[in-house]
C-alpha positions in Angstrom: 55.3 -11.7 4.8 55.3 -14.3 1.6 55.2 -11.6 -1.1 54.2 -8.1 -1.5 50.6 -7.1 -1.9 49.8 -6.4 -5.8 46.9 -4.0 -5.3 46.3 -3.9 -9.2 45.9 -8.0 -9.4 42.6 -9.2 -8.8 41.7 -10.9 -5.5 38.3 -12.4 -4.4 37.0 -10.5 -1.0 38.2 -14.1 0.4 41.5 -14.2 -0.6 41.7 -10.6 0.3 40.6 -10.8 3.8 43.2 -13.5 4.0 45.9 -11.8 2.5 45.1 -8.9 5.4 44.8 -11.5 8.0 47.9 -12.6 7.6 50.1 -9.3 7.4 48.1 -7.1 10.0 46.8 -7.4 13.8 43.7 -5.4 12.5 41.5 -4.1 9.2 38.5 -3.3 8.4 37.2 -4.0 4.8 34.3 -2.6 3.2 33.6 -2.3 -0.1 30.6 -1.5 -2.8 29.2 -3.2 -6.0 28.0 -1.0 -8.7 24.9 0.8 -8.1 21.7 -0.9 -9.3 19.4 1.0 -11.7 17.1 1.9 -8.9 20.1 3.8 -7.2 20.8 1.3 -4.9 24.7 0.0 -3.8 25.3 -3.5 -2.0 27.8 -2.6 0.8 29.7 -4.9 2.6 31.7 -4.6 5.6 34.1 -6.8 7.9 37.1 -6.7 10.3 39.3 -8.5 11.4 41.4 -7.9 15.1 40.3 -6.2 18.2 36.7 -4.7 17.7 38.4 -1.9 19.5 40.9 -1.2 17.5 38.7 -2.0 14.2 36.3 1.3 15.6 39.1 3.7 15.8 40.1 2.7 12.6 36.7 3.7 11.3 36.7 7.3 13.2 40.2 8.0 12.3 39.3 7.0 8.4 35.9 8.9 8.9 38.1 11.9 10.3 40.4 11.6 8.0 37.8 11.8 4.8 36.3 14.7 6.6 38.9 16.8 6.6 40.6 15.9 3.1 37.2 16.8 1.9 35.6 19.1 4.0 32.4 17.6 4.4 
C-alpha cells in the first residue's frame, strides 16, 4: 500500500477503481449522478475480484442497509 486513501480528495471513477484494485482482492463500486429534472438518476455499477465474492458483498451491504434502516 503506496499511501493512504484520502476519501475527501477528488478521484475520477478510473483512478478510483484503480486505487481499489490495487489495495483489495474484491469491491464493488456503484455510484449515482444527480438526478435529472425528469427524476431520473444515471447509476453505474462495477466490481472488481471473484463474481462470487462481489455478490455477497452486495447481500451483506443490502442486509446490512436493511437492518440499519429498517426498510
Amino acid at each position: 500500500m503506496d499511501r493512504p486513501i484520502n476519501w475527501k480528495e477528488s478521484l475520477s471513477r478510473q483512478d478510483l477503481r484503480q486505487l481499489l484494485t490495487e489495495r483489495y482482492a474484491c469491491f464493488v463500486l456503484i455510484t449515482c449522478g444527480e438526478p435529472t429534472q425528469q427524476g431520473k438518476i444515471e447509476v453505474e455499477m462495477s466490481y472488481d475480484g471473484d463474481a462470487s465474492l462481489a455478490a455477497y458483498l452486495i447481500e451483506t451491504a443490502q442486509s446490512y442497509i436493511e437492518d440499519s434502516t429498517g426498510v
